[in-house]
C-alpha positions in Angstrom: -4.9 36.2 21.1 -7.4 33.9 19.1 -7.6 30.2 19.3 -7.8 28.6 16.1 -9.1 25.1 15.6 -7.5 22.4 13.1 -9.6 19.7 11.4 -9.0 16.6 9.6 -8.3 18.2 6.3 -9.6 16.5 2.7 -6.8 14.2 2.0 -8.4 13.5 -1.6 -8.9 10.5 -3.4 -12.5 9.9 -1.8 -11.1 9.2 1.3 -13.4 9.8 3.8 -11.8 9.0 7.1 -8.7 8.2 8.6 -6.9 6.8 11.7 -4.9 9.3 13.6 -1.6 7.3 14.6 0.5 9.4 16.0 1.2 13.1 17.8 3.8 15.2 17.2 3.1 17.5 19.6 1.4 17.7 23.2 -0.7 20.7 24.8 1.5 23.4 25.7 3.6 22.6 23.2 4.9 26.0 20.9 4.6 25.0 17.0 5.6 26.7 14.2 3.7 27.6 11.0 4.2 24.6 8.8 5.3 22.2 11.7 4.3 18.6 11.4 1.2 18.3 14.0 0.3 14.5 13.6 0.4 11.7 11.1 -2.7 10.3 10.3 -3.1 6.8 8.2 -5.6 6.1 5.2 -6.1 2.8 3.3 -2.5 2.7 1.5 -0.5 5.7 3.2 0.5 7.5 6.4 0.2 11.3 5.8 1.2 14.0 7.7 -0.7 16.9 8.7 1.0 20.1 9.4 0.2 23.5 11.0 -1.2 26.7 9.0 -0.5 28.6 12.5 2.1 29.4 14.9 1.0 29.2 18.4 0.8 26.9 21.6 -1.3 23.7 21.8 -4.1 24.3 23.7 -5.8 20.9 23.4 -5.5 17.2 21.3 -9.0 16.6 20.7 -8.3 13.2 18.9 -6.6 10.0 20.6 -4.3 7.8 19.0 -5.7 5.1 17.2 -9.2 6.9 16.8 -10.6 6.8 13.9 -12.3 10.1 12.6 -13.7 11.8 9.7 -12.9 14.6 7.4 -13.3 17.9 8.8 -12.9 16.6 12.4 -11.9 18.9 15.2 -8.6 17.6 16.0 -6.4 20.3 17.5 -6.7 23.4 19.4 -4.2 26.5 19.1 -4.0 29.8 20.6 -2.3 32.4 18.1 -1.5 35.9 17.8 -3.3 37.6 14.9 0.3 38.1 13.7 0.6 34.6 13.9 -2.6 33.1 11.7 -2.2 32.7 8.1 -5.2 31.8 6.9 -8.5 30.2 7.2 -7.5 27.4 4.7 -7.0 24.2 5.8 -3.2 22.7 5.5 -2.5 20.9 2.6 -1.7 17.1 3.7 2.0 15.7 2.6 1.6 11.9 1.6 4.5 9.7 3.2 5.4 6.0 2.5 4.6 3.9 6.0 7.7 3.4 7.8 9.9 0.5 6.9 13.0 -1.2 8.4 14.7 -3.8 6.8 13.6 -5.8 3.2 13.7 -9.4 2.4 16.7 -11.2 4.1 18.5 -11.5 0.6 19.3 -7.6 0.4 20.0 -6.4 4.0 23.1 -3.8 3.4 26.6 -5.0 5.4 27.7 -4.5 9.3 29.2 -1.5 9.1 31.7 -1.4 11.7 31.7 1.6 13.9 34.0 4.1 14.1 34.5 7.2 16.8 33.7 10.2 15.4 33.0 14.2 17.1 29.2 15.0 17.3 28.1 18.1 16.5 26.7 20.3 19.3 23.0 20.5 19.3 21.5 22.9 17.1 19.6 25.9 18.9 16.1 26.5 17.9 14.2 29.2 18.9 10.9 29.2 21.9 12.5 25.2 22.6 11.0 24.1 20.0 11.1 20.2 19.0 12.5 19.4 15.4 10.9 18.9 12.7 10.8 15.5 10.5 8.7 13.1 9.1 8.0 9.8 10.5 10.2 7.9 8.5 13.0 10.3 9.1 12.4 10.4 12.4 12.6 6.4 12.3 15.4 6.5 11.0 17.4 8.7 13.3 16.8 6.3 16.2 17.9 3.2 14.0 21.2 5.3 13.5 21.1 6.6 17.7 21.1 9.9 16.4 19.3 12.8 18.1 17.5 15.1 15.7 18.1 17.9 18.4 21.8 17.6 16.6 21.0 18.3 13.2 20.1 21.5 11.6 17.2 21.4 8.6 17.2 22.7 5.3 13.8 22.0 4.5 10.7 24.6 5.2 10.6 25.4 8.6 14.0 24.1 9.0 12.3 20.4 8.8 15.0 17.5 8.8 15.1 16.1 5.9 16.6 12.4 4.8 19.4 14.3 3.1 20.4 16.3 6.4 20.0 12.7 8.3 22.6 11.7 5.3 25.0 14.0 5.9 24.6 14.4 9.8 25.4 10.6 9.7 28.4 10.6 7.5 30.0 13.6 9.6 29.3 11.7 12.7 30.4 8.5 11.8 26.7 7.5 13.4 26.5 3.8 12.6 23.3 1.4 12.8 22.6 0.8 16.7 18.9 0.4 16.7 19.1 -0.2 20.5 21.7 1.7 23.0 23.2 -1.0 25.3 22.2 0.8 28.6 17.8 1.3 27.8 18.7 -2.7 26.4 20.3 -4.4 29.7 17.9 -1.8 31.5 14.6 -3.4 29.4 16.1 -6.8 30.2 16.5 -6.3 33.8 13.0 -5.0 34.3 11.7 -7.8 32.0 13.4 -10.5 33.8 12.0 -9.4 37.1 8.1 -9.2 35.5 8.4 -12.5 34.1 10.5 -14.2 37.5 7.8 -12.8 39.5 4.7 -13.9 37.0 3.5 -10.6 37.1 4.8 -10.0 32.8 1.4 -8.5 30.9 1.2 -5.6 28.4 -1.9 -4.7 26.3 -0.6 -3.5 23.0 -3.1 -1.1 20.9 -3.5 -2.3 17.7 -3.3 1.1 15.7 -1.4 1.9 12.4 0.1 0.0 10.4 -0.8 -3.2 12.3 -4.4 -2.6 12.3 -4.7 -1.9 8.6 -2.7 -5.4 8.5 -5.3 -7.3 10.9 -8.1 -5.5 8.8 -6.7 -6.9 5.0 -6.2 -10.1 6.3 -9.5 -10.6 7.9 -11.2 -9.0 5.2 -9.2 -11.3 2.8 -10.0 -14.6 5.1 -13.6 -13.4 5.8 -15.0 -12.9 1.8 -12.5 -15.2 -0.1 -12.7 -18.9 0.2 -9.1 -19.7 -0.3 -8.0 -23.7 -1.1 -4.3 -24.2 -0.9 -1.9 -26.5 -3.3 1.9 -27.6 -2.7 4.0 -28.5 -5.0 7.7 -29.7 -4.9 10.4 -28.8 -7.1 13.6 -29.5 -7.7 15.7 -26.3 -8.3 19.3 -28.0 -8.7 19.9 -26.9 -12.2 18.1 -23.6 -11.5 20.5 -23.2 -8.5 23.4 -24.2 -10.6 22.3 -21.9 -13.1 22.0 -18.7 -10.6 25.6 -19.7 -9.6 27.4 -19.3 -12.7 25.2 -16.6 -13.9 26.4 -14.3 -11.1 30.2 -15.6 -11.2 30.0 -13.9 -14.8 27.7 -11.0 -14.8 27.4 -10.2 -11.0 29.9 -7.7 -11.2 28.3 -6.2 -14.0 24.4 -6.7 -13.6 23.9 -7.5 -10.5 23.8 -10.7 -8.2 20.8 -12.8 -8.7 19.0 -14.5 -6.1 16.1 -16.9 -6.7 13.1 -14.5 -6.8 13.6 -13.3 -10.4 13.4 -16.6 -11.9 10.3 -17.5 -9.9 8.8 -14.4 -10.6 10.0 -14.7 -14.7 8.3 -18.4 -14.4 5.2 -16.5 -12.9 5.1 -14.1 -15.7 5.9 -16.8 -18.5 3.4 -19.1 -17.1 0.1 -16.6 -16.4 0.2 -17.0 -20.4 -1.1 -19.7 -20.6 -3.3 -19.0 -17.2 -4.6 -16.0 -17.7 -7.3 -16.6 -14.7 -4.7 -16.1 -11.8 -3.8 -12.7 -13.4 -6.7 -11.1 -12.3 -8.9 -9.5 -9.4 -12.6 -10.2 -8.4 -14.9 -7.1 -7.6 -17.7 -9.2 -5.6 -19.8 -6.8 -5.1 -20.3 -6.5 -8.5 -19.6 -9.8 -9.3 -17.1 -8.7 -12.1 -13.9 -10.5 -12.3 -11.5 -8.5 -14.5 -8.0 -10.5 -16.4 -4.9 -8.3 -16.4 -2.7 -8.5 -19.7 -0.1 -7.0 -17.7 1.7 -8.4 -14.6 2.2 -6.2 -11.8 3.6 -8.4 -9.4 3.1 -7.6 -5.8 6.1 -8.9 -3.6 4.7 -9.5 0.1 7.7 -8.5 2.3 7.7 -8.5 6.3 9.3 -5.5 7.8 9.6 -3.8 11.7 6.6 -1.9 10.9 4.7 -4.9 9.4 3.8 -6.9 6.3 4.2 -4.4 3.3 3.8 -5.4 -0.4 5.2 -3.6 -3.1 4.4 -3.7 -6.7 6.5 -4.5 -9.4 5.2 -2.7 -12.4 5.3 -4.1 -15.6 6.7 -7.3 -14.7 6.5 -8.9 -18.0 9.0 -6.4 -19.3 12.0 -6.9 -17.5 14.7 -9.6 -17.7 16.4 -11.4 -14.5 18.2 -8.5 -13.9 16.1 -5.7 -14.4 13.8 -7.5 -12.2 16.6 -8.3 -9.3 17.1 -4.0 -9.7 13.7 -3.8 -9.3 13.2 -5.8 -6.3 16.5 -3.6 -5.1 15.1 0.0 -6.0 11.8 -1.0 -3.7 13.2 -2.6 -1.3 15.5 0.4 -0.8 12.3 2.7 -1.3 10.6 1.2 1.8 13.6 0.9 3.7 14.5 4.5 3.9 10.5 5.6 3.8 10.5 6.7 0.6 8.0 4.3 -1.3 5.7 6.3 -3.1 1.9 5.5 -2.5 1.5 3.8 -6.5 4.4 1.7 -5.8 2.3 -0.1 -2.5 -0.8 -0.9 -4.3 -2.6 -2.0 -7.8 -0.9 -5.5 -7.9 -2.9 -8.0 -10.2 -0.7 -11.3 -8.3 1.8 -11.6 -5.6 4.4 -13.5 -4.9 5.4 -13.8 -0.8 8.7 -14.7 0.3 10.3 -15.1 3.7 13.7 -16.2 2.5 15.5 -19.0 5.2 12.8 -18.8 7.4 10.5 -20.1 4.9 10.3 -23.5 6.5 9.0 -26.8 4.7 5.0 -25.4 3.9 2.9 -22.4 4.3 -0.9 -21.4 3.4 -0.9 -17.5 2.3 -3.6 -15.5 2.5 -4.7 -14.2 -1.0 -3.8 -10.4 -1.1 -7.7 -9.5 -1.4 -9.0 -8.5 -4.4 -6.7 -10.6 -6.4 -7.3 -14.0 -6.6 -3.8 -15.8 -6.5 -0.8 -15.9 -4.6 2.7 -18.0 -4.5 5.1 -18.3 -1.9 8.5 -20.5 -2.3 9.6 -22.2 0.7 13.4 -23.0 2.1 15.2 -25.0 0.2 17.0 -28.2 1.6 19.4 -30.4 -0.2 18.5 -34.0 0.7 19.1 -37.6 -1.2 16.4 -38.5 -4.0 16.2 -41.5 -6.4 17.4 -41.0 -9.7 16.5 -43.7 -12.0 18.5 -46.4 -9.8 21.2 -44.1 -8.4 20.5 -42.2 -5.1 22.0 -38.6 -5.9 21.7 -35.5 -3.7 19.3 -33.0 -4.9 18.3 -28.9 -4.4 14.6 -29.6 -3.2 12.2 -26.9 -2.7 8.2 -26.7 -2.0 6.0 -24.3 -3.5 2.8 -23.0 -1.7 0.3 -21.2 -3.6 -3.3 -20.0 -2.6 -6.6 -19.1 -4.6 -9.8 -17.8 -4.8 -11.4 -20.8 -5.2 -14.9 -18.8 -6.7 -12.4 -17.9 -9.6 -10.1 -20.3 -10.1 -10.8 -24.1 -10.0 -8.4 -26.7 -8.5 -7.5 -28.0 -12.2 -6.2 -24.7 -13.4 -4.7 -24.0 -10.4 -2.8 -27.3 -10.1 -2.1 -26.6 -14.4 -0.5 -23.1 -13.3 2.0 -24.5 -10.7 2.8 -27.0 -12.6 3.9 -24.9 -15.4 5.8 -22.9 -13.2 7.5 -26.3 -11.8 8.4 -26.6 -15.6 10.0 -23.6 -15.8 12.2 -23.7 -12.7 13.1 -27.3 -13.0 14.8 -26.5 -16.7 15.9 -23.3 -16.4 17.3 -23.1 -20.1 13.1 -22.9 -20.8 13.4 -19.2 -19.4 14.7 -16.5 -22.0 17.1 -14.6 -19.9 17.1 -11.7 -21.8 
C-alpha cells in the first residue's frame, strides 16, 4: 500500500489558479482510475479533474469554494502498487458550465408524461458511485433519473449524454426538475421557518455565481458607464416578423425579434465603428473590431451566461435565429465549447417578457457597449391627427463613457431605431 497525493494539475492557457467547486467523491470513498475526482472552475470554464489511480480517499485537502493554485495538494489516496499508473499528473477535461433553460423564446414543449418500466440499477463493482460529468449529472436530476440506473459506454464506464439520451427515451423519463414529495416536504419545512421567524440561510457564493459577482463588479468598478433610452416603434417590424414566418417558418425557421435587432446592430456599427470594440486600460489601447461577434447575455439556473455569435455580420435573419438555436441548445444540454463563451467585441442582453419598461446593463467588461430591448406594449399614439394603436418598445443601451461619447452613442441607437422602425431598410438575405 502507497498513498499517492493529487495536485491541481496545469490546466494551460496561463492559468494560474482555480476555484475548486465541487467534490465528487468523499474520504473513504473507492475511485477508479480515470474517475472524475472534482470539478474545478477557471476564468471561462468548469473542468474536471480525474484520477490517474485506483484506490480509497484518504483525505480532501481542498474545501469547496477555495481558491488554490497549480500544483496544489488537493487529494489524498491510498493504492496498491498494482493500482498506480504513473507519476504524471491527469490530464484536465474542459466542460461548458452547467446550463438549464435559454432565453424564454426557445424553451422546448411540455412533454407530457407517460408510464414507462425502469430499468434495474446497473451493478458496479467495490459500490462504486457513477461516473458523469457535471452537466450530465445536471441533467439526470432535471429528468428524475438516477444515474445508478444507467450503464456507461464511455472510459471507465462514465455516463455519457448519449447513454442519458437513450436511458431517457427507454424510460419514458420526462422533465420533473423537482419530485412532488422533497417539494411539499421543502414547503412544509419552509413554512414553519418563516411562521415562526426563525427563516435564515447563508448561501456560499462559489462557482459560477462568484465568477458572476466578480465580472460585474469588476465591470462597475473600472468602467464609468452612462446609460441612453430610446423608444421605438416596432409595428411594421412586428408585422413584418409575422408574415415572414407564416411563409418561411416551416422552411427556415420561426423568427423572433432578436435577429433583426441584432442585423440593425451589425448594419449600424458601420457607420459606428467605436462601439465595436474593447478597451485594454491597462495599456490604454482601445482596439476596433471589423468583425462583429456578438455576445448574447442570456440568464440561466446556473447564472448569467453569454454566448458568442461568431461572425455576426455574415449571417441572414435566419442563419442568425439558427444560430441563437445551436447555442442556446449548446448551453442547455452542457455542451458549449469554451470559444463559444468568450471573445465577444458587443453584446446584446435580452430577458424576453420580463424585460419590463427600462433597464441599465452593465457593459460586459472589456468591451465598451451593450443593448438590451425591453417588453413591448401596444398602447395608443398620435399619428398626425388620428390616435392609432401602436407596437412600442424601449431600447436600453450602456457605454464606456472613456470610449464612446454621448453624441456617438445617441448617433448609434438612433440608427438602429432607423433600422427597426422600417424594416424594408434591412437586407434579409
Amino acid at each position: 500500500m502507497t498513498t499517492q497525493t493529487i495536485k491541481m494539475p496545469d490546466i494551460g492557457e496561463g492559468i494560474a489558479e482555480v476555484e475548486l467547486v465541487a467534490w465528487h467523491v468523499q474520504a473513504g470513498d473507492t475511485v477508479a482510475e480515470d474517475q472524475i475526482l472534482a470539478d474545478v472552475m477557471t476564468d471561462k470554464a468548469t473542468v474536471e479533474i480525474p484520477s490517474h489511480v485506483a484506490g480509497t480517499v484518504l483525505s480532501l485537502d481542498v474545501a469547496v469554494g477555495q481558491v488554490v493554485a497549480v500544483g496544489t495538494e488537493i487529494i489524498h489516496i491510498e493504492v496498491t502498487e498494482s493500482g498506480q499508473r504513473s507519476n504524471v499528473p491527469p490530464a484536465a477535461q474542459a466542460i461548458a458550465p452547467p446550463t438549464a433553460s435559454p432565453m424564454p423564446d426557445l424553451q422546448p414543449a411540455p412533454v407530457a408524461p407517460t408510464v414507462a418500466a425502469r430499468p434495474e440499477p446497473v451493478a458496479r463493482l467495490d459500490g462504486n458511485k457513477p461516473i458523469a460529468a457535471p452537466a450530465v449529472r445536471r441533467r439526470a436530476w432535471e429528468l428524475g433519473i438516477e444515474l445508478a440506473s444507467i450503464r456507461g459506454t464511455g472510459p471507465a464506464g462514465r455516463i455519457t449524454q448519449t447513454d442519458l439520451d437513450a436511458y431517457a427515451k427507454q424510460s419514458g423519463a420526462g422533465p420533473t426538475k423537482v419530485r412532488s414529495s422533497d417539494a411539499s416536504q421543502g414547503r412544509s419545512a419552509s413554512d414553519a421557518r418563516y411562521a415562526q421567524g426563525t427563516a435564515e440561510e447563508a448561501i456560499p457564493v462559489i462557482g459560477l455565481r462568484r465568477k458572476i459577482a466578480q465580472k460585474m463588479q469588476d465591470a462597475k468598478r473600472r468602467i464609468p458607464h452612462f446609460t441612453y433610452v430610446e423608444e421605438i416603434d416596432v409595428t411594421e417590424l412586428e408585422d413584418l416578423r409575422a408574415r415572414l414566418n407564416t411563409r418561411y417558418g416551416s422552411t427556415r425557421g420561426r423568427l423572433t425579434l432578436l435577429p433583426f435587432l441584432i442585423r440593425a446592430v451589425v448594419l449600424a456599427v458601420r457607420q459606428h465603428p467605436e462601439v465595436n470594440a474593447r478597451y485594454d486600460d491597462e495599456a490604454a489601447v482601445v482596439t476596433r473590431y471589423g468583425a462583429v461577434h456578438l455576445g448574447l447575455a442570456t440568464q440561466t439556473s446556473g447564472g448569467l451566461m453569454v454566448p458568442v455569435i461568431r461572425h455576426a455580420e455574415t449571417l441572414d435573419l435566419w442563419a442568425c435565429a439558427a444560430e441563437i438555436l445551436r447555442l442556446a441548445e449548446a448551453a442547455r444540454n452542457g455542451r458549449a465549447a469554451r470559444e463559444e463563451l468568450s471573445g465577444s467585441t458587443i453584446t446584446v442582453t435580452s430577458l424576453g417578457p420580463l424585460a419590463g419598461v427600462a433597464h441599465t446593463p452593465v457593459i460586459n467588461h472589456p468591451e465598451v457597449a451593450i443593448v438590451g430591448p425591453n417588453r413591448i406594449v401596444e398602447r395608443p399614439m398620435l399619428k398626425g391627427s388620428l390616435v392609432v394603436a401602436r407596437k412600442m418598445m424601449n431600447l436600453s443601451s450602456s457605454f464606456d463613457h472613456r470610449v464612446v461619447d454621448g453624441m456617438n452613442a445617441a448617433e448609434f441607437i438612433q440608427q438602429v431605431r432607423a433600422y427597426l422602425e422600417c424594416p424594408g431598410t434591412l437586407p434579409l438575405d
